[in-house]
N, C-alpha and C positions, 0 to 999 in steps of 0.2 A: 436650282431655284430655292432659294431662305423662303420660310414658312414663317407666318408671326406665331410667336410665341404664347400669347393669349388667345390663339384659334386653335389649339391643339382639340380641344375636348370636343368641340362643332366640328373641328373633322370628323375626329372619333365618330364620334355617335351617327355623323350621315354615313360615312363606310361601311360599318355594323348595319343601319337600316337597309342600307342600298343594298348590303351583299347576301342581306336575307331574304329581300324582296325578290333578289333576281335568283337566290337556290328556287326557292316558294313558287316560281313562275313557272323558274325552266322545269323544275320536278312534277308541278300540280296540272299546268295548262297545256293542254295536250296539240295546242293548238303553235306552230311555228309563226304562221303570219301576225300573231297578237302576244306571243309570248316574248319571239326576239326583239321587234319593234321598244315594245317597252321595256326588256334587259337594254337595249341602246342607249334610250332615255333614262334610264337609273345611274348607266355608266358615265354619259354626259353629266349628267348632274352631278356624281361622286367628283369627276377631273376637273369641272369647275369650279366644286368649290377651294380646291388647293391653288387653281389660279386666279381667286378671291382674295384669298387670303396672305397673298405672295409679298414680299419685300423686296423693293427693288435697292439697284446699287446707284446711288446717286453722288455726284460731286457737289460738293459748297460752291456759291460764289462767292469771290472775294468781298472782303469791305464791312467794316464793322454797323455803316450805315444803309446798309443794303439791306432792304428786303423781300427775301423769298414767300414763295405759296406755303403755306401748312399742308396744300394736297392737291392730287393730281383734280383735274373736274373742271366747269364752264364757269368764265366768270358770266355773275347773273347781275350782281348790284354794284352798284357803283355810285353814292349820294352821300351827302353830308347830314348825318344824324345827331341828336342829344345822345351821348353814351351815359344812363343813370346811373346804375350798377357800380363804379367803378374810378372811372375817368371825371367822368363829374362834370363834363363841356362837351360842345361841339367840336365832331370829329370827321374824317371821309371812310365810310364804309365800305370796304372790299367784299364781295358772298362769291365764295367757290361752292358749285354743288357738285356733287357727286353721282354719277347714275352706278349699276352694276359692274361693270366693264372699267371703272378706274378703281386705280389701287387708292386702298381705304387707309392705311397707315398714314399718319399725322407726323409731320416733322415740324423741330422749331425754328418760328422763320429770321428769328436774330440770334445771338448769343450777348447771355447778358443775367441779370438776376431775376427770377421768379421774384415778383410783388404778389400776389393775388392768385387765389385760386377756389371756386365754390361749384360742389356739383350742386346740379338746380333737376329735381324729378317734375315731370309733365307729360303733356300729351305725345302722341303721334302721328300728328298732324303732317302731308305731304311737305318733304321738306324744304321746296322750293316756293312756298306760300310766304306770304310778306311777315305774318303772325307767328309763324314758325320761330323765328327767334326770339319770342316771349314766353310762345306757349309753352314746344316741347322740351322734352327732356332734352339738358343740356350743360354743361361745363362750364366754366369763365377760367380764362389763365387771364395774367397778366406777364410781360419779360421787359425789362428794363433794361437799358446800356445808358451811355456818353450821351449819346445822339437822339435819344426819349425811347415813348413807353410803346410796346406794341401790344394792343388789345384782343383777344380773339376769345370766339366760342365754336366747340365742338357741336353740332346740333344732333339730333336723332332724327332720323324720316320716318315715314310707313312701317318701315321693315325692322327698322333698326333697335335693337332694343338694348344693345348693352353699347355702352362706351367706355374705352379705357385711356385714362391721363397720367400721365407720369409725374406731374408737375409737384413741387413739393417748394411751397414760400420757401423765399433764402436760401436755396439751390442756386448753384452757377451751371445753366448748360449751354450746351454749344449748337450754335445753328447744322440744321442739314441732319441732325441727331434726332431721333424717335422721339417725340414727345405720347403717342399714344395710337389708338386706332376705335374708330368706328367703325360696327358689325353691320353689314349692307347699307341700302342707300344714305345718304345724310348730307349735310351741307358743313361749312365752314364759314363763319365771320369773323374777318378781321377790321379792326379799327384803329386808324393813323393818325397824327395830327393832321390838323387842318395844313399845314405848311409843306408835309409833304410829296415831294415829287411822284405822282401814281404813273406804273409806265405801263399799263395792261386796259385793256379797253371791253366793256359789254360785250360777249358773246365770243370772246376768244377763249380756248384752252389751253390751262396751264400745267404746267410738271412740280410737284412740289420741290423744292430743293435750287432746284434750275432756272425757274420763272420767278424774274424781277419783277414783285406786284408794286414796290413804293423804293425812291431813296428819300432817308430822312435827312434835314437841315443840321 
């Protein structure tokens, strides 16, 4: 199992905590029915967070006009919005969210050039709230090809407090490749042309990499 690379240190530090909590327990509490219970739950929680943190091995799908998810999680929205920021028109908005349990690493969903990119500091607002993509802390990329522009924001939820984006204007990357990773729960917007074929529906889950959310015209 690959480990993301920007979770090295939140490993660190819960290992360290956890493995002093559980010396501190087992040395100090003389008590087995309350001391190994909670060495259990420390250990749990130390193994989850590396299976948090994990990167999986995913295949491209073909087609320069294909669009994949930026991340594993439920689609939640699916409307036609004003995109200001950026786009500048009326667009169809995809929201992947994210709960604990799916992998957080952000891939990019086309291959094409980085246009646009602005981190945006804010709240932490539950990040499947509608205001969520205004409020909180949050990202904007834009990635361009042939076929048009694909829009998305990283968002923060509850828990979430750091995001990391790789995106760099006037970069060439490649679909199915790391664009970045949100640190616990969070959501994912993407925004497509209006003309776009959307092939995923409200309340299905998808795999980033693998799941065709749009082909473009």
């Amino acid at each position: 199992m690959t480990i993301h690379k920007d979770c090295y240190k939140i490993i660190f530090f819960v290992w360290i905590a956890g493995g002093a909590l559980t010396f501190l327990l087992l040395r100090f509490v003389p008590f087995p029915f309350i001391s190994y219970p909670l060495c259990a739950a420390l250990m749990f929680i130390m193994g989850f967070v590396l299976f948090f943190f994990r990167v999986p091995q995913r295949e491209q799908v073909p087609g320069e006009n294909i669009v994949t998810s930026v991340a594993d999680g439920e689609v939640v929205v699916i409307e036609k919005v004003f995109e200001p920021e950026h786009l500048g028109c009326e667009c169809i908005q995809v929201s992947v969210y994210m709960d604990f349990f799916n992998v957080h690493v952000n891939f990019w969903p086309i291959s094409g050039e980085v246009t646009y990119y602005k981190y945006h500091p804010g709240k932490y607002l539950l990040a499947f709230l509608p205001k969520a993509s205004e409020l909180n802390e949050h990202t904007s990329v834009g990635i361009r090809n042939k076929h048009g522009e694909v829009f998305f924001k990283q968002l923060a939820g509850t828990f979430a407090r750091r995001i990391v984006c790789y995106a760099k204007p006037g970069s060439y990357e490649v679909k199915a490749q790391q664009c970045g990773i949100i640190k616990f729960g969070s959501r994912i917007d993407m925004y497509l042309p209006l003309d776009a074929e959307i092939k995923v529906k409200l309340g299905e889950c998808v795999k980033a990499c693998e799941t065709v959310i749009a082909e473009l015209k």
